[in-house]
VOPAGU-2260 file (C-alpha; in pm, 1 decimal, decimal comma):
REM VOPAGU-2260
SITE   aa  ch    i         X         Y         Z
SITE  UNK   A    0     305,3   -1112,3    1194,6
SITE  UNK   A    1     555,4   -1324,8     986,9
SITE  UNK   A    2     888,5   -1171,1     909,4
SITE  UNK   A    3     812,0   -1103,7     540,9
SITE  UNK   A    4     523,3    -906,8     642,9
SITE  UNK   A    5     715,0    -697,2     923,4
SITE  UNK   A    6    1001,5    -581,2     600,8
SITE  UNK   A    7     655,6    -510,0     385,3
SITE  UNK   A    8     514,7    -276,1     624,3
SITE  UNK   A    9     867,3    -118,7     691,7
SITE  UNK   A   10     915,2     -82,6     331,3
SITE  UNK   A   11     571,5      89,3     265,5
SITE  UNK   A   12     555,4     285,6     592,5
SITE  UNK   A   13     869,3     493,2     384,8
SITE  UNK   A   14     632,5     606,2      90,2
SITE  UNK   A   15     604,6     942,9      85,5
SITE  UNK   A   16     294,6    1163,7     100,6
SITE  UNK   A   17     382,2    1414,4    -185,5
SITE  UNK   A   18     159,5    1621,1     -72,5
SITE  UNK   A   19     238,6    1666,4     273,4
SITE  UNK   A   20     598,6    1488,3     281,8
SITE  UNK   A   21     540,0    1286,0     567,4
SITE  UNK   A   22     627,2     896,3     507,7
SITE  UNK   A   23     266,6     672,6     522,2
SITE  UNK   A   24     417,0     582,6     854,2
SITE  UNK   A   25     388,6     840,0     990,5
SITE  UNK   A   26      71,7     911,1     889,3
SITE  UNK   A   27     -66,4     584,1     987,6
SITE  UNK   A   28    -242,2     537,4     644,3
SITE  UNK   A   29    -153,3     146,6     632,0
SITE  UNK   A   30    -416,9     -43,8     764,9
SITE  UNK   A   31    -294,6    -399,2     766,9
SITE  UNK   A   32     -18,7    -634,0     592,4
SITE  UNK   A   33     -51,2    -947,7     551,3
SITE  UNK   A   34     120,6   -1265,4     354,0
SITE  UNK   A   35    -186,6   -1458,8     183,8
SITE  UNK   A   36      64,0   -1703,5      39,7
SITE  UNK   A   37     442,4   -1746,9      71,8
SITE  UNK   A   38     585,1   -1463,8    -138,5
SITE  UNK   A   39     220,5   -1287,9    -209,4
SITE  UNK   A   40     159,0    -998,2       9,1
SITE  UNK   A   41    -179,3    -789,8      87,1
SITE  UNK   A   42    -162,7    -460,4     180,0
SITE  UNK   A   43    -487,2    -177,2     272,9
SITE  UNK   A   44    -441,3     156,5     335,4
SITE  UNK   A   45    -595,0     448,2     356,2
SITE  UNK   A   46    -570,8     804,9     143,6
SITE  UNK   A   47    -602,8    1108,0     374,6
SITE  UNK   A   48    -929,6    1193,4     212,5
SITE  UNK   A   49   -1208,2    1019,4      23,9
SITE  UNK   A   50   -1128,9    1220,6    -267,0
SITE  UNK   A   51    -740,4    1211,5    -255,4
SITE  UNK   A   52    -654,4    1326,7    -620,0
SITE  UNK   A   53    -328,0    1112,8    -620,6
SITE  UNK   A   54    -495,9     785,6    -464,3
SITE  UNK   A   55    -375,5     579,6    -769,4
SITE  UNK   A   56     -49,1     714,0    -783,6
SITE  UNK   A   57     -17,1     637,5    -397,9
SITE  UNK   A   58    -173,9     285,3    -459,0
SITE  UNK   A   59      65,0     225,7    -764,4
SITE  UNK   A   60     351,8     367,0    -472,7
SITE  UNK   A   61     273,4     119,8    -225,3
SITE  UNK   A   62     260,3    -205,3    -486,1
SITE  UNK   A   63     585,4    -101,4    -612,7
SITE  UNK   A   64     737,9     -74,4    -256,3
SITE  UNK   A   65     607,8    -381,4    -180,9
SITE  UNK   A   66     737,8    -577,9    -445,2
SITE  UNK   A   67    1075,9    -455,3    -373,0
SITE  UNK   A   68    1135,6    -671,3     -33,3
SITE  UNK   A   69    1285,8    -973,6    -110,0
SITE  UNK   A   70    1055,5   -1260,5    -131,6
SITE  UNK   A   71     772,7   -1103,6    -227,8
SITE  UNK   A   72     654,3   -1215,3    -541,7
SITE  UNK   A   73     341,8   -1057,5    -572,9
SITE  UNK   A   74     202,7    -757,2    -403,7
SITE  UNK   A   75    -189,1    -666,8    -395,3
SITE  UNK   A   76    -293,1    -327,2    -304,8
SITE  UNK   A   77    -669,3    -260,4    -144,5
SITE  UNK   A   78    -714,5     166,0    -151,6
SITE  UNK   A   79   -1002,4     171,6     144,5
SITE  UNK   A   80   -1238,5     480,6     185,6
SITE  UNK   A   81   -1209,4     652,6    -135,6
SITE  UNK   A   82   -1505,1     747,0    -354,1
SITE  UNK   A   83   -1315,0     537,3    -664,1
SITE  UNK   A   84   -1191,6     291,8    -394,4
SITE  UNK   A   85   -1292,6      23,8    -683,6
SITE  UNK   A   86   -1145,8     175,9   -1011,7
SITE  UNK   A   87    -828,5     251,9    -793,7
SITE  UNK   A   88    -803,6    -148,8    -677,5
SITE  UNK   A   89    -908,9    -268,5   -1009,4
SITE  UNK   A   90    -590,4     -24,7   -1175,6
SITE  UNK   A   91    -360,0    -126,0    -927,6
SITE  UNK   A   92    -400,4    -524,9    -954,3
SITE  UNK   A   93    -478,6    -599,8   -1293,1
């Protein structure tokens, strides 16, 4: 794991779950992280459910985080196992 990817994951492993306040960390809901390019990061996670009502907002969460380590210039955000897995990807990346 490169060192920009290690400071992603740190920096999304603090999101919060607002519904159960525990950090995505701690949670284990990220899946992977991973630099596709210098300065563009990948990121997949995982809602606690397959119908997580705030999956987008969580997504949107995650992206933001992301882009706030420095040297990432681009952050893309894959929402796995949720029933709008696609709409949620699709909002998040346009």
């Amino acid at each position: 794991m490169s060192e920009l990817e290690d400071k992603v994951r740190v920096e999304v492993g603090k999101v919060q779950d607002p519904e159960t306040g525990q950090s995505f960390e701690e949670m284990q809901m990220i899946q992977s992280v991973k630099e596709t390019e210098p300065g563009t990061v990948t990121v997949e996670f995982v809602p606690t459910s397959p119908f997580c009502p705030i999956a987008f907002k969580l997504s949107a969460d995650i992206r933001d985080a992301a882009k706030s380590v420095p040297g990432v210039k681009k952050a893309v955000v894959f929402c796995r196992g949720h029933a709008m897995e696609q709409q949620i990807n699709e909002m998040t990346n346009k």
